[in-house]
Backbone as CSV, one residue per row, in Angstrom:
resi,resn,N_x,N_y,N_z,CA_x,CA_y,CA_z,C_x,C_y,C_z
1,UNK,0.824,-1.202,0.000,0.000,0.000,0.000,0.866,1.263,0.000
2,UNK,2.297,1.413,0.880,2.485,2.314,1.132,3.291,2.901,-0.222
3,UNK,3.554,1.729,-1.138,4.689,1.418,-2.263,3.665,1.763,-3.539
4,UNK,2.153,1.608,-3.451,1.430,2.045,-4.177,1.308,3.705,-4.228
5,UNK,1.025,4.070,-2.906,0.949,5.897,-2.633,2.091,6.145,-3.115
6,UNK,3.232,5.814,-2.743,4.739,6.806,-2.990,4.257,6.337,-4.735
7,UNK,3.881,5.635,-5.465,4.180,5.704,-7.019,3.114,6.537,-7.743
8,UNK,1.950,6.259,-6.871,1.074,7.429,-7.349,1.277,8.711,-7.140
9,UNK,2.223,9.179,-6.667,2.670,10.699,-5.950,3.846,11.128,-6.875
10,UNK,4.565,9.941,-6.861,5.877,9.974,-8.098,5.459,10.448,-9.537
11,UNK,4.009,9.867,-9.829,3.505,9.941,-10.780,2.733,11.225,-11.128
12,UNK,2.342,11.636,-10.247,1.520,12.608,-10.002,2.654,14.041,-10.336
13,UNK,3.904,14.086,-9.161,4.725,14.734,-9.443,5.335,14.734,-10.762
14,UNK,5.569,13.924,-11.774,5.971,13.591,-13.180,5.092,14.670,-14.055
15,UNK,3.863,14.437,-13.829,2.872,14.841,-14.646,3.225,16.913,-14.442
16,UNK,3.083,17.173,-12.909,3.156,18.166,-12.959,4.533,18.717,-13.413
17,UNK,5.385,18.074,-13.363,6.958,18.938,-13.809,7.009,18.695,-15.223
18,UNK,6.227,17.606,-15.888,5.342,18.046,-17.973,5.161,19.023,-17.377
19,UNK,3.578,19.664,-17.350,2.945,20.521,-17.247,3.828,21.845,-17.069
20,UNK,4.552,21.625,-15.495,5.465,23.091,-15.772,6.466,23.388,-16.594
21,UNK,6.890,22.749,-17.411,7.619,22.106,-18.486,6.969,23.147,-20.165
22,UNK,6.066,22.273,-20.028,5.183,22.804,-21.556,4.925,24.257,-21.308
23,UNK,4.414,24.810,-19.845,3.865,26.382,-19.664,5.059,26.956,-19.930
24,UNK,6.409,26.758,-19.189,7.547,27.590,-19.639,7.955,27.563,-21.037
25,UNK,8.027,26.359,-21.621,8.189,26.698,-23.193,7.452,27.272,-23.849
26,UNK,5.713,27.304,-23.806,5.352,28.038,-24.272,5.384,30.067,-23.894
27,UNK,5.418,30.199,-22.369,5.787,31.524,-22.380,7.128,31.887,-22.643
28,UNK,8.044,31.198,-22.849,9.309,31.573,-23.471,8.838,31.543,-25.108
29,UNK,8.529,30.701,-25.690,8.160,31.536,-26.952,7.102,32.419,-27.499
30,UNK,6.219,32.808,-26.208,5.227,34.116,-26.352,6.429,35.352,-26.223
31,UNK,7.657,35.337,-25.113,8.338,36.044,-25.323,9.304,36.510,-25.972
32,UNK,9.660,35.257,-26.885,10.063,35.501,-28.340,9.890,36.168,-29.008
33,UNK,8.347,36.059,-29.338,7.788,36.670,-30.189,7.494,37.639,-30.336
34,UNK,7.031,38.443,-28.729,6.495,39.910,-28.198,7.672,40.876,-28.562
35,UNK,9.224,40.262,-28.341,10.575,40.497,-28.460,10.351,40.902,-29.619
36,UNK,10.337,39.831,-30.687,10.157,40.359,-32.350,9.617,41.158,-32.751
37,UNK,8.369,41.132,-32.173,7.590,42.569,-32.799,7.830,43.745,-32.519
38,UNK,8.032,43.655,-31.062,8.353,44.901,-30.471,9.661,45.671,-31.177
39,UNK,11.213,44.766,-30.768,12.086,45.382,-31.810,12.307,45.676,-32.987
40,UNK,11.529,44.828,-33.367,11.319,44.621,-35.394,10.763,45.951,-35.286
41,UNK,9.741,46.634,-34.850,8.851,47.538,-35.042,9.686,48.753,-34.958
42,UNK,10.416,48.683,-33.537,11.090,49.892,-33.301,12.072,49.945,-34.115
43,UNK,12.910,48.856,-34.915,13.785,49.038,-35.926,13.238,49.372,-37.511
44,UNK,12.204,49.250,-37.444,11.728,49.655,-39.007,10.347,50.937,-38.761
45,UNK,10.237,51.205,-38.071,9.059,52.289,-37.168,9.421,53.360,-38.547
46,UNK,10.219,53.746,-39.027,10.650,55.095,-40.155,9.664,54.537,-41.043
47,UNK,9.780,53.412,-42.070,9.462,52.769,-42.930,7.686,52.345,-42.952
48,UNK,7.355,52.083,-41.342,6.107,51.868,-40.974,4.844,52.764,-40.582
49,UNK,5.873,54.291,-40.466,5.420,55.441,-40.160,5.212,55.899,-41.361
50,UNK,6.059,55.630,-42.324,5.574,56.342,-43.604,4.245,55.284,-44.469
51,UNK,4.628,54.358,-44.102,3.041,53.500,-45.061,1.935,53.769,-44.213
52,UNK,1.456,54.171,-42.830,0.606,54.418,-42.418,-0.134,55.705,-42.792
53,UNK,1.059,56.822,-42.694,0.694,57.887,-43.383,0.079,58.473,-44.495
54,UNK,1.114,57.421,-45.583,0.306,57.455,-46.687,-1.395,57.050,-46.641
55,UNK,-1.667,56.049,-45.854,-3.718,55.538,-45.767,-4.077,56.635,-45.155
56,UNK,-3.737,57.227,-44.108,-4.174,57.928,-43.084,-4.928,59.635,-43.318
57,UNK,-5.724,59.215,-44.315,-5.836,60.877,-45.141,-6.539,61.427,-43.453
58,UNK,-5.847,62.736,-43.759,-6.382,64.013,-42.910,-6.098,63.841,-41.312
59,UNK,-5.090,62.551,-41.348,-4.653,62.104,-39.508,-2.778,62.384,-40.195
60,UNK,-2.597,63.171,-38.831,-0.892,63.011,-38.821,-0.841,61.981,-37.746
61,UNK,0.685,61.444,-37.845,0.842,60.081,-36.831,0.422,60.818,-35.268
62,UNK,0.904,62.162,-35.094,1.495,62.456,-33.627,-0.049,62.816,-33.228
63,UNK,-1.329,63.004,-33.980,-2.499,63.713,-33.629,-2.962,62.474,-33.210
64,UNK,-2.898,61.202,-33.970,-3.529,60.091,-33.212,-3.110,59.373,-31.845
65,UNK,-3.984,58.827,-31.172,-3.917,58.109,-29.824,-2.740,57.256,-29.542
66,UNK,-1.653,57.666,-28.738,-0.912,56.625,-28.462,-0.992,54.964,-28.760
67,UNK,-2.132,54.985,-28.026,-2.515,53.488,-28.693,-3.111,52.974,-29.772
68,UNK,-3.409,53.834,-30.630,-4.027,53.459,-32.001,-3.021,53.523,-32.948
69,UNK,-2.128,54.302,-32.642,-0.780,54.686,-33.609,0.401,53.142,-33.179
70,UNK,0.548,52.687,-32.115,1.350,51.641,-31.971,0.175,50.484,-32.254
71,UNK,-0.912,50.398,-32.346,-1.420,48.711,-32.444,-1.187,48.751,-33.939
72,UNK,-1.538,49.754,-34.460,-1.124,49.796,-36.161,0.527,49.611,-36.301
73,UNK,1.168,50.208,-35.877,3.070,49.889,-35.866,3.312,48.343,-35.266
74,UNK,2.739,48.040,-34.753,3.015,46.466,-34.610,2.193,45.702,-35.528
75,UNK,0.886,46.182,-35.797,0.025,45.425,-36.848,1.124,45.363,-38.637
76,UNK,1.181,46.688,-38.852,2.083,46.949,-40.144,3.334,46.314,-39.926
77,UNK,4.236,45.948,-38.911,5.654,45.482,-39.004,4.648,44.280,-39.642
78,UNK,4.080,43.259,-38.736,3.781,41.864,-38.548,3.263,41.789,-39.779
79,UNK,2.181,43.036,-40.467,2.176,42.334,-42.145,3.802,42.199,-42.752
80,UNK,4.391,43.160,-42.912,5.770,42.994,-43.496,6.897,41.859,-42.827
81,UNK,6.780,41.334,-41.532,7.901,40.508,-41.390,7.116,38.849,-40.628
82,UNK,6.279,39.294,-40.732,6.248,37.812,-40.299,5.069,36.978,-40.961
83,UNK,4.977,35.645,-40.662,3.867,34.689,-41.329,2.932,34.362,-40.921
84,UNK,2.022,35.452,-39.962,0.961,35.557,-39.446,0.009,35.865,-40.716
85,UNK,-1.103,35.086,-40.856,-2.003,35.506,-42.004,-2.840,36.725,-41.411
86,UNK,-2.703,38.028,-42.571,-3.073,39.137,-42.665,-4.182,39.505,-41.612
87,UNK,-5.192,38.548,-41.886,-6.473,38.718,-41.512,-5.916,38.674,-39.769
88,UNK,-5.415,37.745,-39.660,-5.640,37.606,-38.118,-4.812,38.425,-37.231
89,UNK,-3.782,39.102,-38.019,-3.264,40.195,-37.638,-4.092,41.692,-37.210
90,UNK,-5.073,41.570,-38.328,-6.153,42.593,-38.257,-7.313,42.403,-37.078
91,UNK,-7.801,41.516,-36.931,-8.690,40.575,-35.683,-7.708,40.984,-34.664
92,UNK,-6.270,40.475,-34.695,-6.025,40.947,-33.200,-5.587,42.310,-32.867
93,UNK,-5.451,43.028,-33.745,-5.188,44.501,-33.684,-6.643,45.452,-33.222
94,UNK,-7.724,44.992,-33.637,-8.718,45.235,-33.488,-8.970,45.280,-32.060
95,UNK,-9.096,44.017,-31.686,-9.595,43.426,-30.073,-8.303,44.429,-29.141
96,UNK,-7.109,44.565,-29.590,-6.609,45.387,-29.011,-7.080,46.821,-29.131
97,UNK,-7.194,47.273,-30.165,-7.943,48.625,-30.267,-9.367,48.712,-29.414
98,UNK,-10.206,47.811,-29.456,-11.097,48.154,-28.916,-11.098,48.121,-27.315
99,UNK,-9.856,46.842,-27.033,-10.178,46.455,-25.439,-9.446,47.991,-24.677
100,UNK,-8.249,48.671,-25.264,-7.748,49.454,-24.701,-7.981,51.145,-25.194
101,UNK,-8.791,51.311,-26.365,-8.888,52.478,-26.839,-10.412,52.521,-27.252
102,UNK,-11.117,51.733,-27.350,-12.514,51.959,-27.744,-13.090,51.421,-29.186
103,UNK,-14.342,51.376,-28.591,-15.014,51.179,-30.388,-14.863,51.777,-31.530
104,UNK,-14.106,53.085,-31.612,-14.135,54.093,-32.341,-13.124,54.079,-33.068
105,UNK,-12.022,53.764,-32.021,-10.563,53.444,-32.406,-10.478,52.031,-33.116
106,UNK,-10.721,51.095,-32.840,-11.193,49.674,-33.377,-11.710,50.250,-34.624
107,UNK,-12.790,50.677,-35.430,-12.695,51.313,-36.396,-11.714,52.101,-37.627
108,UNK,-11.603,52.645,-36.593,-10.182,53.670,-37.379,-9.230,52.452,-37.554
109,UNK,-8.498,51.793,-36.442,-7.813,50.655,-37.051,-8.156,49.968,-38.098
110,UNK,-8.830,49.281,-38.314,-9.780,48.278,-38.789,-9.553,49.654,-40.476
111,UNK,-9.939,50.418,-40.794,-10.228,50.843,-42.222,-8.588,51.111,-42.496
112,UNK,-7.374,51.306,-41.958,-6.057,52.000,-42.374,-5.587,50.582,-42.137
113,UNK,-5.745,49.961,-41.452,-4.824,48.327,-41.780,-5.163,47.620,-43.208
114,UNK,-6.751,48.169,-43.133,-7.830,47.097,-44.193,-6.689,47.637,-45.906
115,UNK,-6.282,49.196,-45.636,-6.072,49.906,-46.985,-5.047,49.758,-47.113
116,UNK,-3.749,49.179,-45.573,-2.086,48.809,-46.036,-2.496,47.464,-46.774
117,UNK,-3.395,46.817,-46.160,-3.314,44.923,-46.587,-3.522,44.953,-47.812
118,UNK,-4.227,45.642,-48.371,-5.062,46.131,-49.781,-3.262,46.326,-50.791
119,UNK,-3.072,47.702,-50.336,-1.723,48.216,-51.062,-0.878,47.093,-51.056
120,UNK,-0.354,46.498,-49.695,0.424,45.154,-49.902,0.322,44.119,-50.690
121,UNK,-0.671,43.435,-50.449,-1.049,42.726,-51.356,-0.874,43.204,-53.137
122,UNK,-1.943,44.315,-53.631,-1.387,45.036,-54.646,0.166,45.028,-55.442
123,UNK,1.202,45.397,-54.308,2.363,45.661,-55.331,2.831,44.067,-55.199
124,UNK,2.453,43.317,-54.374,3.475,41.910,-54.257,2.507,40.849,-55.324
125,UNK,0.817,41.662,-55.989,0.432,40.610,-57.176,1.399,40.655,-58.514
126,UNK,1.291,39.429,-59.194,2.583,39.008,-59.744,1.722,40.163,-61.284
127,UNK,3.085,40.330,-62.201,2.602,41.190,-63.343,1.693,40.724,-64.392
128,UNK,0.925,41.779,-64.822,0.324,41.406,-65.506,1.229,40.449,-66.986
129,UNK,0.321,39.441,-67.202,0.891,38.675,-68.588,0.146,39.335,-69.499
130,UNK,1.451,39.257,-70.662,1.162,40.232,-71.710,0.240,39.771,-72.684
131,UNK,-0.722,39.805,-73.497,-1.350,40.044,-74.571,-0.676,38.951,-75.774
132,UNK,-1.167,38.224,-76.578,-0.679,37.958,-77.946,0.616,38.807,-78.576
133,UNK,-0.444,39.853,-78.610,-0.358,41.152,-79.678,1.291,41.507,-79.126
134,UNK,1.147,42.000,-77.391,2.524,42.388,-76.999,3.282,41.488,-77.541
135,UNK,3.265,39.966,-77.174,4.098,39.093,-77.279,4.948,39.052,-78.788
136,UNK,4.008,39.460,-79.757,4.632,39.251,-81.172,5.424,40.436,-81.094
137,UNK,4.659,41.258,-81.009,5.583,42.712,-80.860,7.065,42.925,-80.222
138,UNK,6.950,42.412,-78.378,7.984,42.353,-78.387,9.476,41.586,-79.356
139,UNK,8.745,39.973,-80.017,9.206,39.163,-80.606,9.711,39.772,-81.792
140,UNK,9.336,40.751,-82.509,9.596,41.399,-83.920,10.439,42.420,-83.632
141,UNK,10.389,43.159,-82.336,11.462,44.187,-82.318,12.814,43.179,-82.159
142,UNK,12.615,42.529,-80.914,13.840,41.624,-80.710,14.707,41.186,-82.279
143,UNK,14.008,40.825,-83.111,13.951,40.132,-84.405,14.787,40.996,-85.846
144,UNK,14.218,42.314,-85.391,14.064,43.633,-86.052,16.180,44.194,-85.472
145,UNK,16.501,43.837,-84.200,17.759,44.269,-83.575,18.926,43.327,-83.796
146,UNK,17.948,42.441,-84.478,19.658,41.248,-83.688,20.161,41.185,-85.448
């Protein structure tokens, strides 16, 4: 009996040092990641300040809310550097906008992320393929030089 308790306790203890095991790896790579964005952001913030600007008709960066101006600077790095799909970047930028700045702000986020994802997407679609017509054309000048 007593050889049964000590193995169920052994066991018991096993389970919990997994458990504290898996929680530290996973908050070590939540802090990975918070790491990434955060510095990524503050190292490219020039670059991220200017694509916001450009959506942002009739808002300068410094007139908007502390916190509406950084959930977008971490939202815009994370479209540009990492492999978070767009959308859910936008979902969580949102829930941040709204939980800490309001419904209003959640909005405003939500339409200037919606118009970088838009532009992004835009210049990274592949070129247009040319026409017949171009194709011979280019083919006859080429033809026409050599």
């Amino acid at each position: 009996e007593v050889e049964e308790q000590t193995e169920h306790v052994l066991n018991k203890l096993d389970e919990i040092l997994n458990n504290v095991c898996e929680t530290i790896d996973e908050v070590i790579k939540v802090r990975e990641f918070a790491d990434r964005l955060v510095f990524g952001t503050v190292r490219m913030k020039e670059r991220i300040d200017e694509m916001i600007s450009l959506k942002a008709e009739h808002w300068r960066l410094p007139r908007m809310a502390m916190v509406d101006r950084n959930v977008l600077r971490l939202a815009v790095y994370e479209f540009l550097e990492e492999e978070t799909p767009k959308t859910v970047v936008i979902s969580e930028a949102l829930e941040t906008a709204r939980r800490f700045s309001g419904y209003e702000a959640a909005q405003f986020v939500n339409g200037l992320l919606d118009a970088i994802k838009n532009e992004l997407e835009r210049q990274s679609s592949p070129a247009e393929i040319p026409s017949e017509n171009e194709d011979e054309e280019t083919s006859q000048k080429i033809h026409q030089n050599s």
